[in-house]
N, C-alpha and C positions, 0 to 999 in steps of 0.2 A: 486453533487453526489460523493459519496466516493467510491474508490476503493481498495480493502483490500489484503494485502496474508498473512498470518499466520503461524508459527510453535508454536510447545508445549510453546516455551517462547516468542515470540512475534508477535505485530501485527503492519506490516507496512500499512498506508493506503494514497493514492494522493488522496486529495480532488480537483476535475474538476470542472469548472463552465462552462458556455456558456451551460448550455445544452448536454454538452458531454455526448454521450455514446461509449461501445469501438468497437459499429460498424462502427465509424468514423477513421480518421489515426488522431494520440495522436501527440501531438505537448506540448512543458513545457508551452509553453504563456497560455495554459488551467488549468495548476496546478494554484492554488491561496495557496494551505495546502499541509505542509506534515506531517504524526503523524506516532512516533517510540513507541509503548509501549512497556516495559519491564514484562512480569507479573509476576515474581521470584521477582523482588524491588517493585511491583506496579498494583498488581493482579487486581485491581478496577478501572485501565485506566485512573488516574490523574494526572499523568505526562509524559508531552509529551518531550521523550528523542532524538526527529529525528536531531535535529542538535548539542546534544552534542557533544563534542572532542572525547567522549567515544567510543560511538556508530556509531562512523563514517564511517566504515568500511562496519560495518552491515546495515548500512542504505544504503550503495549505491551496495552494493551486494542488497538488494531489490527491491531499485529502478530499479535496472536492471533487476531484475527477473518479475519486473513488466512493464517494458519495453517491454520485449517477452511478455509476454501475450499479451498486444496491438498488437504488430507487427503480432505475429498469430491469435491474435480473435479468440480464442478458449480455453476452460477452460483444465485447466491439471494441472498433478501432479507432482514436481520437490522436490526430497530430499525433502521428506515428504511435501512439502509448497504448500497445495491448493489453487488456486487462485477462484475467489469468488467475484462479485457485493455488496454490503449494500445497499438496499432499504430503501429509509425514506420516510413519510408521506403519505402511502398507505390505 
């Protein structure tokens, strides 16, 4: 299951296995993915920028901001970034 937050220019997302969801407590041993898009370089989500040198910054200001969201289990809004589930194979 993928977990996403987003602003106008990107979309960070931790891919979870085990069955995770974030009514459980998040732990990294559950991350297997992380994806950094850019969509100003990369509007179409083909390259995945999360561990560039570039983006290093902003990757881990997200992860963090995706860290709260687990920690409170509860959807909200931070400096525009909604955080948000991605459902697949429904």
């Amino acid at each position: 299951m993928g977990y996403s937050i987003r602003t106008e220019l990107y979309r960070f997302v931790l891919w979870a296995n085990n069955g995770f969801t974030s009514k459980e407590p998040f732990t990294n041993d559950r991350v297997y993915a992380k994806e950094l898009d850019d969509y100003k370089k990369d509007p179409l989500e083909t390259i995945n920028v999360a561990d560039d040198t570039h983006y290093a910054s902003l990757s881990k200001e997200m992860y963090d901001k995706m860290l709260a969201f687990f920690k409170n289990r509860k959807c909200y809004r931070d400096k525009g970034i909604i955080f948000y589930q991605l459902l697949f194979g429904l």
